[in-house]
C-alpha positions in Angstrom: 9.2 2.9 -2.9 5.5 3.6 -3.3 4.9 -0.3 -3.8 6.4 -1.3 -0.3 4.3 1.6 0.9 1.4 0.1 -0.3 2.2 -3.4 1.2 -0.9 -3.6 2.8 -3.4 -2.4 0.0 -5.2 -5.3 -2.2 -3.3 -5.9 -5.2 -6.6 -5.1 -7.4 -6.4 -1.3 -5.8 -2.6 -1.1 -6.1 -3.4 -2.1 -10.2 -5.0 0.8 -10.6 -2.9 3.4 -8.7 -0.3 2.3 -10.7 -2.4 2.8 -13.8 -3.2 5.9 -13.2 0.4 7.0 -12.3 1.6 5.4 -15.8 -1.0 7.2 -17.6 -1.0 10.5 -15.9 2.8 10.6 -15.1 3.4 14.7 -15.1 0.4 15.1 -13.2 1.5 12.8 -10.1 4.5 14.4 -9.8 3.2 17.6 -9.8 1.6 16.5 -6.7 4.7 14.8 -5.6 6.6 17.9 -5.9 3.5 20.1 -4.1 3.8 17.5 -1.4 7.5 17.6 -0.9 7.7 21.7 -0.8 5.1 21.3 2.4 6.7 19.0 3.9 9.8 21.0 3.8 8.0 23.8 5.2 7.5 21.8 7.7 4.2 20.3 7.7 3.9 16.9 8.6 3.8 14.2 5.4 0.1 13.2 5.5 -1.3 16.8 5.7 0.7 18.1 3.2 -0.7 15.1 1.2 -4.0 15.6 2.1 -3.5 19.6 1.4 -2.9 18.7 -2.0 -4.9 16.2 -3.0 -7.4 18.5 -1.7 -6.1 21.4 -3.4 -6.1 19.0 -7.0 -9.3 17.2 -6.1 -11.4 17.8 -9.6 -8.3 17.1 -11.5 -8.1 13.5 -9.2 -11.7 13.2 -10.4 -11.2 13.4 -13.5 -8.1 11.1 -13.4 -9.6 8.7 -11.7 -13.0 8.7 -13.8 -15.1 9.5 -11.8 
């Protein structure tokens, strides 16, 4: 599902989402799950994506390396 999502992102970026997902697996859904309890509060998808993310945003840091 996330791959035909991400149809339109170069294959070099979608590499290393993936990568992070397989290496950080509980920690992704985590945010999946975050996500999903929004969204059935009724907030629209991306903000309650965006709430998160922010809401995690060191931990992405670190995940990500940078």
């Amino acid at each position: 599902m996330l791959k035909k999502q991400m149809k339109n992102v170069p294959q070099e970026q979608q590499d290393q989402i993936f990568a992070m997902i397989e290496k950080n697996p509980d920690f992704f859904m985590k945010i999946a799950q975050e996500a999903q309890e929004k969204i059935k509060g009724g907030m629209a998808q991306q903000d309650a994506m965006m709430a998160v993310m922010k809401a995690h945003e060191q931990e992405l840091k670190e995940v990500m390396g940078k």
